[in-house]
Rosetta silent file (secondary structure, phi, psi, omega in degrees, C-alpha in Angstrom):
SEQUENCE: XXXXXXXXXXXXXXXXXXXXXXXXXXXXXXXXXXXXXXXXXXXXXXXXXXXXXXXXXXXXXXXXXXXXXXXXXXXXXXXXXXXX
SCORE:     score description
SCORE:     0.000 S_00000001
   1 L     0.000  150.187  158.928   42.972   35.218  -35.099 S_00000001
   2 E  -127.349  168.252 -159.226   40.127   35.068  -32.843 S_00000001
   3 E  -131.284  113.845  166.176   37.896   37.489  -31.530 S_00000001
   4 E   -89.809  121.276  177.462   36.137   37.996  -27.775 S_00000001
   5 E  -126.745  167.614 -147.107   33.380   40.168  -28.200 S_00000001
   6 E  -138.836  116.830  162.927   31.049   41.936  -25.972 S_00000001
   7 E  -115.920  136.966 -165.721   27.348   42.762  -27.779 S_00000001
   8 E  -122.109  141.913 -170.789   24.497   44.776  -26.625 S_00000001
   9 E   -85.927  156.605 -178.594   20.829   44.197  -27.811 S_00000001
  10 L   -87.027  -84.368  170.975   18.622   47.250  -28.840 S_00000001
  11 L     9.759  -68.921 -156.814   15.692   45.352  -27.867 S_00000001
  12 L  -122.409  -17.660 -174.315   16.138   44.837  -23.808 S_00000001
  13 L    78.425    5.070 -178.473   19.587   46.767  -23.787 S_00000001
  14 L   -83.918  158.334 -115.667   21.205   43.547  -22.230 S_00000001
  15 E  -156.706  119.540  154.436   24.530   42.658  -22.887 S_00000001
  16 E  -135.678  126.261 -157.559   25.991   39.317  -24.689 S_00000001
  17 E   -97.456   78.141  -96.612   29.556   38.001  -24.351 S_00000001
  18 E  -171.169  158.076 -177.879   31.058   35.486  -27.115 S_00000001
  19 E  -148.311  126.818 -175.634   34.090   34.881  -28.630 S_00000001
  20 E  -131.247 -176.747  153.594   34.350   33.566  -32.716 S_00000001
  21 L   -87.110  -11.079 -171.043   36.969   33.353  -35.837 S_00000001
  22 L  -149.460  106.441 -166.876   35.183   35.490  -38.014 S_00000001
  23 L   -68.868  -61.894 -161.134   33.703   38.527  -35.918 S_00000001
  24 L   -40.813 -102.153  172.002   32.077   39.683  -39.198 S_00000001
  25 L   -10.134  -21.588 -175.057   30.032   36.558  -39.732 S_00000001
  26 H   -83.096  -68.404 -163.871   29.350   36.105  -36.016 S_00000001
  27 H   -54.419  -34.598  170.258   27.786   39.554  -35.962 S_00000001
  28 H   -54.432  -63.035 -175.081   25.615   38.925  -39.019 S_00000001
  29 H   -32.574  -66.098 -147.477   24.420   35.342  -37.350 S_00000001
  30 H   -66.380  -36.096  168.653   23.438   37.187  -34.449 S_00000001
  31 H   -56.419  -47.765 -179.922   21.278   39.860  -36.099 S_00000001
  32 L   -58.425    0.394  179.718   19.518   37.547  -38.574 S_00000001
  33 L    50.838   49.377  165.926   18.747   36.026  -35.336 S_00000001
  34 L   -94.461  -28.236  170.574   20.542   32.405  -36.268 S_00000001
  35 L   -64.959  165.394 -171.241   22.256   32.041  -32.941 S_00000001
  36 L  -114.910  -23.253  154.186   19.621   30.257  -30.914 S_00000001
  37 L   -70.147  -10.083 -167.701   20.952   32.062  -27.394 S_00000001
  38 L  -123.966  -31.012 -155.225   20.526   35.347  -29.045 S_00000001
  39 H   -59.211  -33.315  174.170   17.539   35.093  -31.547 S_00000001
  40 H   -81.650   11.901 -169.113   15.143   36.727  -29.268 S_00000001
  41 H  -136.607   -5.719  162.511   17.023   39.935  -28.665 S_00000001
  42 L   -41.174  136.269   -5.274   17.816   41.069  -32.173 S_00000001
  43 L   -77.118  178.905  167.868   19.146   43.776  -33.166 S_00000001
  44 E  -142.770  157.131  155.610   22.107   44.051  -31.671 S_00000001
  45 E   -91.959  110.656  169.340   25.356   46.587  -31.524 S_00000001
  46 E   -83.700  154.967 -169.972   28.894   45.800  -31.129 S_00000001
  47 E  -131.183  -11.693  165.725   30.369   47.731  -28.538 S_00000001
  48 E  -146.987  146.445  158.585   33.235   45.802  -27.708 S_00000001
  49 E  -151.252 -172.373  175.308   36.089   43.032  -29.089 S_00000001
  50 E  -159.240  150.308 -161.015   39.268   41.891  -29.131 S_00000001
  51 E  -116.202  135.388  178.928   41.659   40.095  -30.950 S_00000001
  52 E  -145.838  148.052  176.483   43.737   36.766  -29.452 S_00000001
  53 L   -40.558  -38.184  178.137   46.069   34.557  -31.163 S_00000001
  54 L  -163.634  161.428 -175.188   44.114   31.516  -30.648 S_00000001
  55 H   -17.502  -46.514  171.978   41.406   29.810  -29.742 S_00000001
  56 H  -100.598   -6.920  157.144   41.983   29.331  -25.943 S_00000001
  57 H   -78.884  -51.301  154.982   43.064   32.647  -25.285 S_00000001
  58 H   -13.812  -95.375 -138.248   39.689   33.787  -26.939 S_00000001
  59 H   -56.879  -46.461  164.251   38.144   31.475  -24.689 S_00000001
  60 H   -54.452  -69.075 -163.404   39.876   32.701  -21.231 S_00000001
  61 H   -61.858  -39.357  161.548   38.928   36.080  -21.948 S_00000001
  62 H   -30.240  -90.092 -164.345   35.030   35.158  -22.911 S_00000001
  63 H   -17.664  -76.301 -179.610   35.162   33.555  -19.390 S_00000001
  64 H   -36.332  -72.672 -157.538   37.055   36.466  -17.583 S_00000001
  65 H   -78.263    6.524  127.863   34.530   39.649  -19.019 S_00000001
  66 H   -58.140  -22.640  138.755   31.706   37.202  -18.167 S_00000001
  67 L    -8.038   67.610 -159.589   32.927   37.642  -14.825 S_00000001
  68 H   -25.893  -75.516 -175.753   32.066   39.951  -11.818 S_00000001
  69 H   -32.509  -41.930 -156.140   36.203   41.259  -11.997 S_00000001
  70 H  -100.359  -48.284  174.655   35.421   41.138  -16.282 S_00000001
  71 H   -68.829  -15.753  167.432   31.832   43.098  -16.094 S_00000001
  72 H   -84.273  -24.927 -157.094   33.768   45.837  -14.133 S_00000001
  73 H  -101.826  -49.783  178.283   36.790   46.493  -16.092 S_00000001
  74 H   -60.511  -30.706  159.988   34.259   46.593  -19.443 S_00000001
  75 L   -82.206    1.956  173.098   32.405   49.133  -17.521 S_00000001
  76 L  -104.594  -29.577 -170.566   35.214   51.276  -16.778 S_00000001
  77 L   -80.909   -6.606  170.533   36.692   50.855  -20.455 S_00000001
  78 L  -120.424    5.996  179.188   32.972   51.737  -21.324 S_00000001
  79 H   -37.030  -44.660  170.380   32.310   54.032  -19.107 S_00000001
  80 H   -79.824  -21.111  168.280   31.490   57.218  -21.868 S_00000001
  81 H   -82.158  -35.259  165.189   29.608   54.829  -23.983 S_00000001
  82 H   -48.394  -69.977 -177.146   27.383   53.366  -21.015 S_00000001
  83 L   -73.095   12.389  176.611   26.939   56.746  -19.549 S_00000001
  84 L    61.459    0.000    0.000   25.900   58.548  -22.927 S_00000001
């Protein structure tokens, strides 16, 4: 399985969109601030994923909810967590 996931920084409150094999392990990286696109925004929360069979469906959907069409549809499926 792979995993598209949708993380939000404490820090700036900014939003980052990613897709791995091992969610867990991803999510650690990013806090310990080991990704090198992320390391300046630590901590972070996940607030969203998903699970896809393989690798390039992972990879479509990163793309799509990076997206104007994909940043809308995460704000309506996040709509009570956005708005508090």
């Amino acid at each position: 399985m792979y995993y598209t996931y949708v993380l939000q920084s404490m820090k700036d409150r900014g939003f980052y969109t990613g897709f791995t094999e091992n969610i867990k392990l991803r999510f650690e990286h990013h806090n310990k601030g080991l990704v090198e696109s992320t390391k300046d925004r630590v901590p972070f929360k996940l607030i969203y994923y998903e699970a896809c069979l393989n690798q390039a469906d992972a990879t479509r959907r990163e793309k799509y909810l990076k997206s104007y069409y994909g940043k809308m549809f995460l704000r309506k499926r996040l709509k009570s967590y956005l708005t508090g």
